[in-house]
mmCIF file as gemmi writes it, N, C-alpha and C atoms, coordinates in Angstrom:
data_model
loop_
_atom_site.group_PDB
_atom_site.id
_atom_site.type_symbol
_atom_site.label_atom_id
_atom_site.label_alt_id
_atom_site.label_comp_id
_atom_site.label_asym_id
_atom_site.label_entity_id
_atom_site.label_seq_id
_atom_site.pdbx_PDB_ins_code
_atom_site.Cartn_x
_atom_site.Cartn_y
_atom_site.Cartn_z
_atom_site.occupancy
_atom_site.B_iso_or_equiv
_atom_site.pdbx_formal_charge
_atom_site.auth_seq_id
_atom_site.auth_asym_id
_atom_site.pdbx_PDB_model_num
ATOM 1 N N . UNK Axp A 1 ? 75.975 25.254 -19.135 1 0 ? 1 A 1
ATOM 2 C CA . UNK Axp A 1 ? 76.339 26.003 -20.313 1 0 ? 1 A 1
ATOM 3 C C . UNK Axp A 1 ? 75.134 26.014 -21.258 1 0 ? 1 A 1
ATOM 4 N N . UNK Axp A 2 ? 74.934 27.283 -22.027 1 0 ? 2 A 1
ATOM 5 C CA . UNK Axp A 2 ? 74.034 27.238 -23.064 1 0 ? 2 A 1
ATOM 6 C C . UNK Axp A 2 ? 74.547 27.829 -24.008 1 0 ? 2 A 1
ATOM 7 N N . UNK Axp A 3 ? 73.779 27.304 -25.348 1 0 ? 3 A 1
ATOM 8 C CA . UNK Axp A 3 ? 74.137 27.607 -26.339 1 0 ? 3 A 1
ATOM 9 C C . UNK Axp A 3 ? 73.374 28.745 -27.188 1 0 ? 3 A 1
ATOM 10 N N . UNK Axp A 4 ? 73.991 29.954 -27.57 1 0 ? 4 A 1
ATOM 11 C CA . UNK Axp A 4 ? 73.222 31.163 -27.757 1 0 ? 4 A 1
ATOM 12 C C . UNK Axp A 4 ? 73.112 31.203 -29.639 1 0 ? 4 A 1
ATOM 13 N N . UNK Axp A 5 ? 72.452 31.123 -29.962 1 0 ? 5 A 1
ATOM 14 C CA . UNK Axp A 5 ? 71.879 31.395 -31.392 1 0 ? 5 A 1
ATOM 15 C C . UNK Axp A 5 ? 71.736 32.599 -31.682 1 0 ? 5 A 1
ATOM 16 N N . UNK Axp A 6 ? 72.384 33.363 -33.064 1 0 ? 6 A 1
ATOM 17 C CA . UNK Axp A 6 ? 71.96 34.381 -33.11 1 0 ? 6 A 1
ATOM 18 C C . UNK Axp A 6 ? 70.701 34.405 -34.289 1 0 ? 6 A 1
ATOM 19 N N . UNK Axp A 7 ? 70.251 34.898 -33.999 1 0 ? 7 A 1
ATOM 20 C CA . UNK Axp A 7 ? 69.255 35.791 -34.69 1 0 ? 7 A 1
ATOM 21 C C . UNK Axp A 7 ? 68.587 37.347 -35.246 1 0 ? 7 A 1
ATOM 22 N N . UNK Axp A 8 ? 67.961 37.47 -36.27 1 0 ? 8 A 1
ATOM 23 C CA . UNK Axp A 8 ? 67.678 38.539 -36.81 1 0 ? 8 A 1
ATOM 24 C C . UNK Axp A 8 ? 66.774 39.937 -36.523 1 0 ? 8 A 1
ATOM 25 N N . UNK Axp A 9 ? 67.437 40.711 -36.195 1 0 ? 9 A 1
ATOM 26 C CA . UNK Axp A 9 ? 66.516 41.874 -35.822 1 0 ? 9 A 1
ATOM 27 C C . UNK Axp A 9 ? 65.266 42.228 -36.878 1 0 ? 9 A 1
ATOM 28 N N . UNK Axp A 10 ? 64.242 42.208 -36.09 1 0 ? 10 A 1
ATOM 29 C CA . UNK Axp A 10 ? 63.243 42.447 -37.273 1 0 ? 10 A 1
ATOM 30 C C . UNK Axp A 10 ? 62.335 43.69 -37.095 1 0 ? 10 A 1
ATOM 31 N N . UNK Axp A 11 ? 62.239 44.461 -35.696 1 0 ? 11 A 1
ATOM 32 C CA . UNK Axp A 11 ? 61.91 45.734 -35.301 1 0 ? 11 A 1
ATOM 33 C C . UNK Axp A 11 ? 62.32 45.792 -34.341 1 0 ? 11 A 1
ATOM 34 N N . UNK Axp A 12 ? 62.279 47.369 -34.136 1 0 ? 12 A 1
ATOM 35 C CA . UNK Axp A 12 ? 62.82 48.667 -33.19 1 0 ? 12 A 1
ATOM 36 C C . UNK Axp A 12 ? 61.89 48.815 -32.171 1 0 ? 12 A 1
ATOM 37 N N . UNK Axp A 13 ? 61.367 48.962 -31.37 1 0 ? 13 A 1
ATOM 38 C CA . UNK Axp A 13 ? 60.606 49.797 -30.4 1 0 ? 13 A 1
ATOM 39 C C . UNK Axp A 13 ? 61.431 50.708 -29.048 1 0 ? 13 A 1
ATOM 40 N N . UNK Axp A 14 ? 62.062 51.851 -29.454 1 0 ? 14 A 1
ATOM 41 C CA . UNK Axp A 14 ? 62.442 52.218 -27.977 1 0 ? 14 A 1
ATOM 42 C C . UNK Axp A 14 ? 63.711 51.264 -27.672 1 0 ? 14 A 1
ATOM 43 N N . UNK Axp A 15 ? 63.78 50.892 -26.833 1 0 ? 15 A 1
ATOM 44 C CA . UNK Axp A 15 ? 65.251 49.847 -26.396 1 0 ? 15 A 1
ATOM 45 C C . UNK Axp A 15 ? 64.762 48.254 -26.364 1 0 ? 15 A 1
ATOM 46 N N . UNK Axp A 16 ? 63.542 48.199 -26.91 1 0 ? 16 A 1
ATOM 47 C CA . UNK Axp A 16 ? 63.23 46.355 -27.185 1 0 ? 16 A 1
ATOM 48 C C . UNK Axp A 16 ? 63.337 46.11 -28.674 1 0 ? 16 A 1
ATOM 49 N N . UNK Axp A 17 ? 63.909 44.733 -28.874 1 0 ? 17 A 1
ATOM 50 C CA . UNK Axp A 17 ? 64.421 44.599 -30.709 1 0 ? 17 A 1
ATOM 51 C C . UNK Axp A 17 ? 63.563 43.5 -30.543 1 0 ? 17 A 1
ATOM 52 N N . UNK Axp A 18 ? 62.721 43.02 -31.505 1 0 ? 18 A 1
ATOM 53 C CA . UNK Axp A 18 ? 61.773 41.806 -32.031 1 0 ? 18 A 1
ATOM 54 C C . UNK Axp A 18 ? 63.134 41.174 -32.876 1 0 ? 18 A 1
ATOM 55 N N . UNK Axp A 19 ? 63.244 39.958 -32.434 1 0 ? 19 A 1
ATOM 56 C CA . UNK Axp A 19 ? 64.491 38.989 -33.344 1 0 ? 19 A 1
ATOM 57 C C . UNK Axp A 19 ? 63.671 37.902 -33.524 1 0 ? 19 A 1
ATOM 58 N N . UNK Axp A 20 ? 63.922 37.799 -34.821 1 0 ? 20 A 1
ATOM 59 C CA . UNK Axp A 20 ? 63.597 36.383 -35.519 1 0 ? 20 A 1
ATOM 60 C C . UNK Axp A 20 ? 64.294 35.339 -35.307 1 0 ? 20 A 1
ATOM 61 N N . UNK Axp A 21 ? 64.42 34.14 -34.835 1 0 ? 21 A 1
ATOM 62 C CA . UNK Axp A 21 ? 65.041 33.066 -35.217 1 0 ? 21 A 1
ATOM 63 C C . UNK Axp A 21 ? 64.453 32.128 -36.087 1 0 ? 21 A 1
ATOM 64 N N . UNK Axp A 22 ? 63.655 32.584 -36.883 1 0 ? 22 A 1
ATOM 65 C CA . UNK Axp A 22 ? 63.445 31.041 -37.933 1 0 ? 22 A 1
ATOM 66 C C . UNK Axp A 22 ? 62.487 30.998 -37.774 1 0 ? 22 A 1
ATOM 67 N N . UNK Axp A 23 ? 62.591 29.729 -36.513 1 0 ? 23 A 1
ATOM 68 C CA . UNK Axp A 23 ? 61.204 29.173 -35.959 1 0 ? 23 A 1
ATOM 69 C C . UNK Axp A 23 ? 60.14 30.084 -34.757 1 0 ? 23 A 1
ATOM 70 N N . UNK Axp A 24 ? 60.648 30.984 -34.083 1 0 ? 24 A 1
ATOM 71 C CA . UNK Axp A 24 ? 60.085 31.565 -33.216 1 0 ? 24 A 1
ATOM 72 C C . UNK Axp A 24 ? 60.928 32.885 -33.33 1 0 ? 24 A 1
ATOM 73 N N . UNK Axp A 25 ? 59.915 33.919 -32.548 1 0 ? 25 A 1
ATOM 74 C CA . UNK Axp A 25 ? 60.302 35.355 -32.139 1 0 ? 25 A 1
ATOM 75 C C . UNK Axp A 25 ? 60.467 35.552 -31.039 1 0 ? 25 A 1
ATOM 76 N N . UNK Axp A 26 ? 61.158 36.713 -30.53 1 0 ? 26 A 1
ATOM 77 C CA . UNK Axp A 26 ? 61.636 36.667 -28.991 1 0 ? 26 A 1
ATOM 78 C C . UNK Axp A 26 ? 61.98 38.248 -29.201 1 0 ? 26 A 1
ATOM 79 N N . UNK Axp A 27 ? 61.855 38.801 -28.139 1 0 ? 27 A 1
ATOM 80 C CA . UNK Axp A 27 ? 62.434 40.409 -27.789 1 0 ? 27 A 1
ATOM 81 C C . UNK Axp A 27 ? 63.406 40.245 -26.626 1 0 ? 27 A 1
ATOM 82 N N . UNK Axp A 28 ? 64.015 41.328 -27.507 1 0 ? 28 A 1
ATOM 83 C CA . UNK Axp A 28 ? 65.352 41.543 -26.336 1 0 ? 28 A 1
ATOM 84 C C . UNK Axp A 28 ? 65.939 42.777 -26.231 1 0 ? 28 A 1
ATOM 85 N N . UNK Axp A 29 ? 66.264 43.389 -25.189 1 0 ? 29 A 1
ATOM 86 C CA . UNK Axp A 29 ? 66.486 44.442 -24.965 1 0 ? 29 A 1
ATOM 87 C C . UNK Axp A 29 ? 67.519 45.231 -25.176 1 0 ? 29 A 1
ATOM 88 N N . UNK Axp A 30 ? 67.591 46.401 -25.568 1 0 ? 30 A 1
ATOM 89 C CA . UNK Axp A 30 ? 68.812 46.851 -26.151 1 0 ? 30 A 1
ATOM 90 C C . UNK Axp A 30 ? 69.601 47.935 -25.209 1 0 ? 30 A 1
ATOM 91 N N . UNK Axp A 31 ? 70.744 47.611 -23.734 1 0 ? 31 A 1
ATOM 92 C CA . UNK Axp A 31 ? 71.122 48.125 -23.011 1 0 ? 31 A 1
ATOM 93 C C . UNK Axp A 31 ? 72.1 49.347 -23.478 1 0 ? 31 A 1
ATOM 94 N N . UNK Axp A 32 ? 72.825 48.624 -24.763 1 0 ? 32 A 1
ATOM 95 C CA . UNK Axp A 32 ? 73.932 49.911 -24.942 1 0 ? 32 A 1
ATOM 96 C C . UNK Axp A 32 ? 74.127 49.217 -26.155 1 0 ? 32 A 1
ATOM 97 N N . UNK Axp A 33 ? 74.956 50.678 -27.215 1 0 ? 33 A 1
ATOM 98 C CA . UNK Axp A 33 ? 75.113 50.318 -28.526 1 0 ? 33 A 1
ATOM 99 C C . UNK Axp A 33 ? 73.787 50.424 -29.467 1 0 ? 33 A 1
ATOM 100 N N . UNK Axp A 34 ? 74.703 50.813 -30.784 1 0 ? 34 A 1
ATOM 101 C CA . UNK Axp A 34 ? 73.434 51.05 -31.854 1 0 ? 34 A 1
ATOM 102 C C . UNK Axp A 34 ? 73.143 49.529 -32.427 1 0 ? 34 A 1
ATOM 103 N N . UNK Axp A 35 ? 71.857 49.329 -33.259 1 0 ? 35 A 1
ATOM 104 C CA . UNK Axp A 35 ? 71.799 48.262 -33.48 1 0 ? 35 A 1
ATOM 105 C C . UNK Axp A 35 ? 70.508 48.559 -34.423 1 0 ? 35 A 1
ATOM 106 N N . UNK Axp A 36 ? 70.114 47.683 -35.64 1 0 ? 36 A 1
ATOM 107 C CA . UNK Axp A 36 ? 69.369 48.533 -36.765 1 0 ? 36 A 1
ATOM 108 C C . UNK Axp A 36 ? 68.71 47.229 -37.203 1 0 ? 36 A 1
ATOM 109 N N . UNK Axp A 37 ? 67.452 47.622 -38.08 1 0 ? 37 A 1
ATOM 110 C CA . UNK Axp A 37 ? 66.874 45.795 -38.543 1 0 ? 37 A 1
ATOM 111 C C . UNK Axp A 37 ? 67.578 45.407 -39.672 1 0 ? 37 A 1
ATOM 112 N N . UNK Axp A 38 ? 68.049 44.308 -39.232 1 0 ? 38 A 1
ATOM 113 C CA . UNK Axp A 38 ? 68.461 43.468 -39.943 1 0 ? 38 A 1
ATOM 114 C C . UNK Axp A 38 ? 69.814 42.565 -39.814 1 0 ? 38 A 1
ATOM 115 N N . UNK Axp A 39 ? 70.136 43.276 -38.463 1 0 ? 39 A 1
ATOM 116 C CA . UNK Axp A 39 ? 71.399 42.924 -38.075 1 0 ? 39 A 1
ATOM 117 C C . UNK Axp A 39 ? 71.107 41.474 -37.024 1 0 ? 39 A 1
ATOM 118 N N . UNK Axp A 40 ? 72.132 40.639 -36.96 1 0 ? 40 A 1
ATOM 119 C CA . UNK Axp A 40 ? 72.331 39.399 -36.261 1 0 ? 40 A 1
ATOM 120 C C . UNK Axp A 40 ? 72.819 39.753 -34.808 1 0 ? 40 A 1
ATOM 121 N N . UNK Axp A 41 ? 72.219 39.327 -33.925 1 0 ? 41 A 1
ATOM 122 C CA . UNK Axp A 41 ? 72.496 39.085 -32.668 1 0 ? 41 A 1
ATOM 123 C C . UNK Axp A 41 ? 72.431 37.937 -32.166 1 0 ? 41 A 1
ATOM 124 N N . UNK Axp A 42 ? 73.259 38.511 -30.854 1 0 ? 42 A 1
ATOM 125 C CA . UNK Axp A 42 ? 73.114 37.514 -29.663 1 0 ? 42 A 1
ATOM 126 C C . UNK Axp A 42 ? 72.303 37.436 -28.414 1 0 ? 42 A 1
ATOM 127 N N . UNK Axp A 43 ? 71.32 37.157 -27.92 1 0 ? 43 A 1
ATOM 128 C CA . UNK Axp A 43 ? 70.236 37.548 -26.753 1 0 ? 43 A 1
ATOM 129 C C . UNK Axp A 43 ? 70.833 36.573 -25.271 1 0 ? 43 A 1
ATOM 130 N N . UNK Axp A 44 ? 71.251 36.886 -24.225 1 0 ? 44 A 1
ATOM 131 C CA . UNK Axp A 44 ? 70.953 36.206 -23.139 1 0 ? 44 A 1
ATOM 132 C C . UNK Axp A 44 ? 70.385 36.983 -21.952 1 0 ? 44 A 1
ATOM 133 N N . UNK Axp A 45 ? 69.135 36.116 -21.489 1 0 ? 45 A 1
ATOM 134 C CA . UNK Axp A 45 ? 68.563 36.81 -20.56 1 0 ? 45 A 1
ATOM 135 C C . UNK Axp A 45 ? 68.017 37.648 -20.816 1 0 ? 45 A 1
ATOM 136 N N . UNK Axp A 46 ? 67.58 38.001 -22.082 1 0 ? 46 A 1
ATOM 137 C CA . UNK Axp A 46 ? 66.565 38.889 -22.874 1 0 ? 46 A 1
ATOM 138 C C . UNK Axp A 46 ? 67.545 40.164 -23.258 1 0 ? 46 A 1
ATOM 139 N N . UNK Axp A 47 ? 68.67 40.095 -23.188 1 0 ? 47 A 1
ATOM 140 C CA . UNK Axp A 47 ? 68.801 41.323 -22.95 1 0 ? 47 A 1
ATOM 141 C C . UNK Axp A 47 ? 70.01 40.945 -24.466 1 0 ? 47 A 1
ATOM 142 N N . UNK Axp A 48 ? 70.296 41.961 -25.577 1 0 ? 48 A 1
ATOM 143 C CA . UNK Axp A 48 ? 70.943 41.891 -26.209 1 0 ? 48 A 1
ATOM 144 C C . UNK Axp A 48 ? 72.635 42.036 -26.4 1 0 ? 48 A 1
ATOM 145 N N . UNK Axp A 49 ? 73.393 41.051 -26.294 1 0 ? 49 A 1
ATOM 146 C CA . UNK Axp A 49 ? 74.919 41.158 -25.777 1 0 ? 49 A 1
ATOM 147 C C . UNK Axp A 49 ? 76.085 41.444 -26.976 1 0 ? 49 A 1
ATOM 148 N N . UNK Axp A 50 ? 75.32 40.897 -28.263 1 0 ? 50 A 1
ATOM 149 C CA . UNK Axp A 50 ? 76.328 41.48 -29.17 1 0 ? 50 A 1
ATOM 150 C C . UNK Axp A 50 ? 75.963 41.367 -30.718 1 0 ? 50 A 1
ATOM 151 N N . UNK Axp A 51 ? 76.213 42.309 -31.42 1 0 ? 51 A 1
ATOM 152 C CA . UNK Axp A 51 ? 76.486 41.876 -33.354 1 0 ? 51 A 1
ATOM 153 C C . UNK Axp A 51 ? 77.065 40.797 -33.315 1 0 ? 51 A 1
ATOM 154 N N . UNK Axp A 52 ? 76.561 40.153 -34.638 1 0 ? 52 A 1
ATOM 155 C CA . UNK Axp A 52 ? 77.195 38.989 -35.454 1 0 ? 52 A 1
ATOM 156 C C . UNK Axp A 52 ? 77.315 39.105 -36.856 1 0 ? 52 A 1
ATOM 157 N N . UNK Axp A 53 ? 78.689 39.077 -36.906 1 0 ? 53 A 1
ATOM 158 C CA . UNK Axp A 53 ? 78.875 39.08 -38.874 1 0 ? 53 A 1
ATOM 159 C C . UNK Axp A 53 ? 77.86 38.015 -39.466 1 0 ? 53 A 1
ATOM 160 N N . UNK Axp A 54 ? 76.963 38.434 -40.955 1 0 ? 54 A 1
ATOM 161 C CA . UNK Axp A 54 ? 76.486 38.196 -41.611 1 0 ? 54 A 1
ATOM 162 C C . UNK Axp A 54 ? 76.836 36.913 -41.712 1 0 ? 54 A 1
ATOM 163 N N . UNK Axp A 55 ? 78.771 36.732 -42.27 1 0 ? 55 A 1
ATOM 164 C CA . UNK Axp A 55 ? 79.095 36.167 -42.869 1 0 ? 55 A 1
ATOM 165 C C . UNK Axp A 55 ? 79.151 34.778 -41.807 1 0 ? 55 A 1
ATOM 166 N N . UNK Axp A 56 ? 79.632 34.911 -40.409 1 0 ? 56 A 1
ATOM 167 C CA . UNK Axp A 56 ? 79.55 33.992 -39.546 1 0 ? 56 A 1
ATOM 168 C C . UNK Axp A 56 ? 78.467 33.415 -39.243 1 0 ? 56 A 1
ATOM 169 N N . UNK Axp A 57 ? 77.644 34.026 -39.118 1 0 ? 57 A 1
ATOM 170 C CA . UNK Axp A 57 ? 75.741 33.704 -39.026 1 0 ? 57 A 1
ATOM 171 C C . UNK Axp A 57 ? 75.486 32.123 -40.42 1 0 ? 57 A 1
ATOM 172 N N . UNK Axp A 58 ? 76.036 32.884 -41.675 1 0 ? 58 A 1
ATOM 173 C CA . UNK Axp A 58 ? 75.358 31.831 -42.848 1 0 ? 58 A 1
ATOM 174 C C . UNK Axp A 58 ? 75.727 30.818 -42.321 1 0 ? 58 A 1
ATOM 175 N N . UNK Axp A 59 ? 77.925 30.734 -41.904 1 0 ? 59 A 1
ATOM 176 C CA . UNK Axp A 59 ? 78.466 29.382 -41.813 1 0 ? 59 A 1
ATOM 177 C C . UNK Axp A 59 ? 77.765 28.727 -40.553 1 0 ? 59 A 1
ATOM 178 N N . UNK Axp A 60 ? 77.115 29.406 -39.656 1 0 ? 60 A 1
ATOM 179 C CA . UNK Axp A 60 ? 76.795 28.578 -38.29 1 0 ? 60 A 1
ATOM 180 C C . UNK Axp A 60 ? 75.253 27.673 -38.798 1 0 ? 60 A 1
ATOM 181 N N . UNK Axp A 61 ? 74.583 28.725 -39.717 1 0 ? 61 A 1
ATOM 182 C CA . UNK Axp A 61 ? 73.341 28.087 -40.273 1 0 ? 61 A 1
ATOM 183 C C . UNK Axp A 61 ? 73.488 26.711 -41.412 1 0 ? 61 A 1
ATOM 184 N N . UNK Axp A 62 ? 74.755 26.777 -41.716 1 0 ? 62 A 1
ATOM 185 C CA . UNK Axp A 62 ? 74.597 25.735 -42.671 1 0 ? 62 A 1
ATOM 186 C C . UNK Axp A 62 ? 75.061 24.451 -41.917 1 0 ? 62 A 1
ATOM 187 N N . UNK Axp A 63 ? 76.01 24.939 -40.665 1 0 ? 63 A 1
ATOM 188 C CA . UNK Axp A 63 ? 76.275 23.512 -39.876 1 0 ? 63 A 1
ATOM 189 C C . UNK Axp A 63 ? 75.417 22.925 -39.206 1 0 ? 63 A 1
ATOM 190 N N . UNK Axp A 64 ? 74.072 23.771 -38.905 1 0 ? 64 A 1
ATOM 191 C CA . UNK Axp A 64 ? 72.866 23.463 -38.303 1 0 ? 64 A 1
ATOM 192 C C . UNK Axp A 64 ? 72.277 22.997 -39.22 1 0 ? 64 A 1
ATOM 193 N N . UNK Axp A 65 ? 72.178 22.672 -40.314 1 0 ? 65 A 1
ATOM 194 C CA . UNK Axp A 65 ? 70.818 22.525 -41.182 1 0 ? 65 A 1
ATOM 195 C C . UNK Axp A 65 ? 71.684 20.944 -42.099 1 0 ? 65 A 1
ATOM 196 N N . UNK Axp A 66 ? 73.174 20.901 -41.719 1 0 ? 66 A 1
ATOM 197 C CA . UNK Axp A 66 ? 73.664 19.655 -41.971 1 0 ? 66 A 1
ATOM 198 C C . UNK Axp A 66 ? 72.985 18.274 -41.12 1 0 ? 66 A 1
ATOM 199 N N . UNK Axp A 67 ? 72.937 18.441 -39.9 1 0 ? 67 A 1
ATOM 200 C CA . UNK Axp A 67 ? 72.583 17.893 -38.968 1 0 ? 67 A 1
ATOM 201 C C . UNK Axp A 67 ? 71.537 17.005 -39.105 1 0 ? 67 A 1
């Protein structure tokens, strides 16, 4: 099992999205569905699997940063 982090779209190119996580950047590919900068995702296998509410994103970041 792994654990998928979402992170922040930070550019467009064509069907590859540059996502921020914080500490590192990563591209991932955008198979189906619209998707715009600034929005939270989910990446497995490079490939982009879903939106994440804003609002779910903060609460997952603050249980991480309790730690």
């Amino acid at each position: 099992m792994c654990l998928a982090i979402p992170g922040r779209i930070i550019e467009i190119n064509g069907d590859i999205a540059k996502i921020d996580y914080g500490s590192e950047r990563r591209e991932g590919k955008i198979v189906e569905g619209k998707y715009s900068i600034g929005e939270f995702v989910i990446v497995q296998g490079r490939i982009i699997i879903e939106k994440v509410p804003e609002e779910q994103v903060k609460g997952w970041i603050e249980l991480i940063q309790e730690k």
